[in-house]
C-alpha positions as CSV (number, residue, x, y, z in Angstrom):
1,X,-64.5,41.6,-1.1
2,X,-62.6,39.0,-3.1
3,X,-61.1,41.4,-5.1
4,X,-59.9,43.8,-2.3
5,X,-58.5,40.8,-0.8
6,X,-56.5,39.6,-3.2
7,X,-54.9,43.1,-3.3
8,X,-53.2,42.7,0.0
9,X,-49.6,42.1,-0.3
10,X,-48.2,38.8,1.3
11,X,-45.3,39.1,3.3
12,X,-42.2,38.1,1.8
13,X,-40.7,34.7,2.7
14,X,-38.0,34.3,5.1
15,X,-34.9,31.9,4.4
16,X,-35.3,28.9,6.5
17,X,-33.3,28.8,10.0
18,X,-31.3,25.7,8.6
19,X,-30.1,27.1,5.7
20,X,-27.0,29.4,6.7
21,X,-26.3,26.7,9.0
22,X,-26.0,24.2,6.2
23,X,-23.7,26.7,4.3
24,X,-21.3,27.0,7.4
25,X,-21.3,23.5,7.6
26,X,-20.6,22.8,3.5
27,X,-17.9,25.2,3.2
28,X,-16.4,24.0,7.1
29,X,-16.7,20.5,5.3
30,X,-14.9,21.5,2.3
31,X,-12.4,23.4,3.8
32,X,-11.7,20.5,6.4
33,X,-11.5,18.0,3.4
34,X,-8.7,20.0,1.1
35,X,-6.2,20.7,4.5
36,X,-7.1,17.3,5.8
37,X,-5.9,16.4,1.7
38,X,-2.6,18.3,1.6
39,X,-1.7,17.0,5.2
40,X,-1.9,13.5,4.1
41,X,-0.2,14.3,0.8
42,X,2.5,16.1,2.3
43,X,2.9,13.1,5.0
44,X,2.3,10.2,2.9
45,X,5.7,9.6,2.7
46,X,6.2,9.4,6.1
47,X,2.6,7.3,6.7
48,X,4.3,4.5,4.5
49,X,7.7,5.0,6.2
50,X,6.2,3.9,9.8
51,X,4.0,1.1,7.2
52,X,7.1,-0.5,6.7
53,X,8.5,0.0,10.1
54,X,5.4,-1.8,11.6
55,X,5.7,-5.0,9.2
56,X,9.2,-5.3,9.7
57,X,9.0,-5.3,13.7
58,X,5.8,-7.6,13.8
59,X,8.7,-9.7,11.1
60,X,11.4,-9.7,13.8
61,X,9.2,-9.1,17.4
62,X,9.0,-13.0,18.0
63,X,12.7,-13.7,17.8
64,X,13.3,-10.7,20.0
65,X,10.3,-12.3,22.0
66,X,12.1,-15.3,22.0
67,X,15.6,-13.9,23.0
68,X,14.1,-12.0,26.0
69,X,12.6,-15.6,27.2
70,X,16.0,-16.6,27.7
71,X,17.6,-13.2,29.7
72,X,18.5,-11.2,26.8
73,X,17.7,-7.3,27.4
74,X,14.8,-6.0,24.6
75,X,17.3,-3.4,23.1
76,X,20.3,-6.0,23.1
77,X,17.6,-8.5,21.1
78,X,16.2,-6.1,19.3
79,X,19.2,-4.6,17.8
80,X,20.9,-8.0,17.3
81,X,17.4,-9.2,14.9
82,X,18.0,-6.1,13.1
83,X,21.9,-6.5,12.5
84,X,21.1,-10.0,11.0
85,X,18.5,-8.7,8.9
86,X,20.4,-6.0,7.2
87,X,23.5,-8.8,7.2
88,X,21.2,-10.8,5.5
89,X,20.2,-8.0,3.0
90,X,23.3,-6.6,2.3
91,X,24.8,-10.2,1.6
92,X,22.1,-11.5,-1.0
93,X,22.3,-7.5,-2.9
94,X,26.2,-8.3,-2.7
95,X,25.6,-11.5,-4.6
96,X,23.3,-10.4,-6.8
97,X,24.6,-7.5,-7.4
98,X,28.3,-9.3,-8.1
99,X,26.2,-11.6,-10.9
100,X,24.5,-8.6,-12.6
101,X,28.1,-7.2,-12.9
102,X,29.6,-10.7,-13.7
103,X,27.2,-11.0,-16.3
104,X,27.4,-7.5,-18.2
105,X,31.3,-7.5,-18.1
106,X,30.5,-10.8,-20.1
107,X,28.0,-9.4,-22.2
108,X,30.5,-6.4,-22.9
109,X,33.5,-8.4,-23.9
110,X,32.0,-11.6,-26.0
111,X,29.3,-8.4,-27.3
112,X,30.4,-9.2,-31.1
113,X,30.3,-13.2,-30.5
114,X,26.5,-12.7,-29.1
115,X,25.7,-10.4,-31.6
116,X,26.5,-12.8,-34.2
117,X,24.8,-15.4,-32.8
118,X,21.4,-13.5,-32.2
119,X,21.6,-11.9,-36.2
120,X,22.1,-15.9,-37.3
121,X,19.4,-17.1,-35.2
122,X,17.0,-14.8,-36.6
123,X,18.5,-15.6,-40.4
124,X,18.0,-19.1,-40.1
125,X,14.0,-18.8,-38.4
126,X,13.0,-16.0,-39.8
127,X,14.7,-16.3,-43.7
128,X,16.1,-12.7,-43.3
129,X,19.7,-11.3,-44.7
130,X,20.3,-9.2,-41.6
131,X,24.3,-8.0,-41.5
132,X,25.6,-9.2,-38.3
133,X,28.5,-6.8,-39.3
134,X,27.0,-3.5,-40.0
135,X,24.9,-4.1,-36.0
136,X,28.5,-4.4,-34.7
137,X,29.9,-1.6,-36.2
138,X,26.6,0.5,-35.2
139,X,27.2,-0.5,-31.4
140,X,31.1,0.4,-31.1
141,X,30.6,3.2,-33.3
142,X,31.8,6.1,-30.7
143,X,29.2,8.6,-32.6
144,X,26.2,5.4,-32.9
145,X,23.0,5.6,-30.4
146,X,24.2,3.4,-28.3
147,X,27.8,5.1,-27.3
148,X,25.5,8.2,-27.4
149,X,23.1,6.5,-24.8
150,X,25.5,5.2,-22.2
151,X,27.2,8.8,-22.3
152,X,24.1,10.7,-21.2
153,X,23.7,8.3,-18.6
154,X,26.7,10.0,-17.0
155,X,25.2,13.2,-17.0
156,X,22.8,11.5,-14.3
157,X,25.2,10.4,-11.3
158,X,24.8,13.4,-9.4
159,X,20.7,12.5,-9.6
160,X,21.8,8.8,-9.2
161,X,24.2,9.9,-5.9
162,X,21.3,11.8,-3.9
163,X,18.8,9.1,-4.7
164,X,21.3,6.9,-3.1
165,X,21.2,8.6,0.0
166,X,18.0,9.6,0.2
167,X,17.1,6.1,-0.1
168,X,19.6,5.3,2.9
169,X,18.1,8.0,4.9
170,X,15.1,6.3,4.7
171,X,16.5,2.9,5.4
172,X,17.8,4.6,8.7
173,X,14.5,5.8,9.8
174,X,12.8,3.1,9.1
175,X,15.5,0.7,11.3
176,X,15.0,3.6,13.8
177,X,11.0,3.5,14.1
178,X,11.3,-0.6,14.2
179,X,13.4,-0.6,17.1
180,X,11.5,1.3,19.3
181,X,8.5,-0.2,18.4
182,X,9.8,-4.0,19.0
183,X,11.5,-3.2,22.2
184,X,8.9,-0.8,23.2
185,X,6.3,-3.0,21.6
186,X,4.5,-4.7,24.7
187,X,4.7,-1.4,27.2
188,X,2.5,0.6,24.2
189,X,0.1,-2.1,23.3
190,X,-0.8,-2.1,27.7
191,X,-0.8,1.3,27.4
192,X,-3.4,1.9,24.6
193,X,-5.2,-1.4,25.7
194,X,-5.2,-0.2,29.0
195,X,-7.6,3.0,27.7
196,X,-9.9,0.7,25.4
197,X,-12.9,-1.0,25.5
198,X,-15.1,-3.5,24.3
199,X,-14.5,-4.7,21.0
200,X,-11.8,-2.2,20.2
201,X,-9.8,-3.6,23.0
202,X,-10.1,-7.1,21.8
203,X,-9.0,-5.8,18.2
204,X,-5.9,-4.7,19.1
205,X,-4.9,-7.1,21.7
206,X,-5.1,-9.8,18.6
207,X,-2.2,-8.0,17.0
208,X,-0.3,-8.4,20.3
209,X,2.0,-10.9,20.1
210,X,2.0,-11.9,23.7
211,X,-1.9,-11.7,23.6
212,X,-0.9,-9.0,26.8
213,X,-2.0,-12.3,28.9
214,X,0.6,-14.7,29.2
215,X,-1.5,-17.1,26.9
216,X,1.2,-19.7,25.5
217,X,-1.7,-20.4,22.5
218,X,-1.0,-17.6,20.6
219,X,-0.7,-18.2,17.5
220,X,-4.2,-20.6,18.1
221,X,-5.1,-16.1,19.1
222,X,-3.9,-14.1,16.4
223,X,-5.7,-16.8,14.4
224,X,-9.0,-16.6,15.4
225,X,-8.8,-12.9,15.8
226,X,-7.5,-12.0,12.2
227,X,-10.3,-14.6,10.8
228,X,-12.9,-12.6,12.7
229,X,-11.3,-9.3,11.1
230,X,-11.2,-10.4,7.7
231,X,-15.1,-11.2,8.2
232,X,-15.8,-7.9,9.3
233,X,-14.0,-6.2,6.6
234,X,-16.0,-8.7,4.0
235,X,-19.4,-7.9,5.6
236,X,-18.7,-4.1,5.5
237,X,-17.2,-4.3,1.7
238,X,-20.7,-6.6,1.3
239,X,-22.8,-4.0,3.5
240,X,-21.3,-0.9,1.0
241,X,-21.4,-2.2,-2.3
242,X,-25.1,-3.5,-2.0
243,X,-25.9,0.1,-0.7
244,X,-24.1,1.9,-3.3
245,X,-26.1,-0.9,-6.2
246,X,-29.2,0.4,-4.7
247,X,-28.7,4.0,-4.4
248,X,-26.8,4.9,-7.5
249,X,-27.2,1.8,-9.6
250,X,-30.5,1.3,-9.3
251,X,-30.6,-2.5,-8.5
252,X,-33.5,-2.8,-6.0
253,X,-35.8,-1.1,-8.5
254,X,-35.3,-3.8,-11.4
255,X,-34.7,-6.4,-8.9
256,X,-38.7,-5.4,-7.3
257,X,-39.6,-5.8,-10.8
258,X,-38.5,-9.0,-11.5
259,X,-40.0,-10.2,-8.2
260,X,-42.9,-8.7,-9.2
261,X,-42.9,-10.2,-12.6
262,X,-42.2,-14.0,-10.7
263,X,-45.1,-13.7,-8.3
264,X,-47.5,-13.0,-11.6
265,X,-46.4,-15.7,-13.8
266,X,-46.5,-17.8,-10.6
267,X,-50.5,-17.0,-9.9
268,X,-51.3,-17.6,-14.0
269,X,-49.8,-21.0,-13.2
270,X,-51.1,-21.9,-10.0
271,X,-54.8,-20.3,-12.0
């Protein structure tokens, strides 16, 4: 009987339910991950246009703040913060830029002076016999490698040019996303608030500059609010890191031991 038992042939065995499931899901989840990858590389630019947008209106939105107190229009404050920034900008590169030139017109015209200098500096510390000669004839040589340098530079204004204007392109989009989002600042943070709630509400009403209340104490807000943020970003870096010692590192397991090893050398002494 045993043996005619063993004979029978046992039905093969079926794939569990779960298992094509799991294989839609993997491949749904891999899919989703490279377009959601390429979407964010192909906007990143973008992303860290409106970045810069937002820091540069939360920079100016208490002036403009300040301006409408006293009558002034948002777009008329708004745009008036923004001219004197750029004034500001555009005055400081002027000057800077004005030195830089100042100074490498100098360095171009006293070059041989300098260059003397620098070879008999090094002489004297260093006890070398360096020609301060032969380095001046190597730098106005129109043949030497550094004539040869400062004409392939030329080669590269074209480059120079559209990397110019793309940057100004830029600098025009991101004046344009920072004015609508100072003088349309307070009407979107009601309007999102207005859909929140709970803790999410609170969150972003702390990075409202008018606290969306009236309340005159708010800076005494944004305080308070930004110190409870950082601790929640702390506690979840805490909360990750101690999960990812344990899982992948193995802490907890040489950690139990050590306990382990404490509480026996803590009963021989206490025997």
């Amino acid at each position: 009987m045993s043996h005619v038992e063993s004979e029978i042939p046992t039905p093969p065995q079926r794939m569990p339910k779960w298992v094509p499931r799991a294989i839609v899901l993997f491949w749904i989840g891999f899919l989703a991950t490279l377009v959601t990858r390429e979407i964010f590389k192909q906007l990143s630019n973008f992303f860290i246009l409106l970045l810069i947008s937002l820091f540069l209106a939360l920079a100016i939105e208490p002036a403009v703040n300040r301006l409408a107190a006293r009558g002034w229009s948002r777009g008329s404050a708004t745009g008036l913060m923004l001219v004197s920034v750029f004034v500001a900008v555009i005055s400081f590169s002027a000057a800077i830029g004005t030195l830089v030139a100042t100074q490498a017109q100098d360095l171009l015209d006293n070059r041989d002076q300098y260059v003397t200098e620098t070879v008999d500096f090094i002489n004297d510390t260093f006890g070398t016999e360096i020609s301060a000669q032969s380095w001046i004839d190597t730098i106005g040589d129109p043949d030497g490698s550094v004539q040869n340098f400062f004409s392939s530079q030329q080669d590269r204004v074209v480059g120079l040019s559209l990397g110019a204007l793309s940057g100004l392109l830029q600098v025009l989009s991101i004046t344009l996303f920072a004015f609508y989002l100072i003088s349309d600042g307070p009407r979107l943070r009601r309007a999102i608030c207005g859909r929140l709630r709970g803790a999410s509400r609170t969150c972003l009403c702390v990075f409202s500059l008018d606290c969306l209340s009236g309340d005159r104490h708010t800076s005494t807000c944004r305080t308070r609010g930004l110190g409870w943020i950082n601790f929640t970003v702390l506690a979840s870096c805490r909360h990750v890191s101690c999960w990812c010692s344990t899982n992948f590192v193995g802490v907890s397991r040489f950690a139990s031991q050590g306990a382990n090893r404490d509480c026996v050398h803590r009963r021989l002494s206490t025997a």
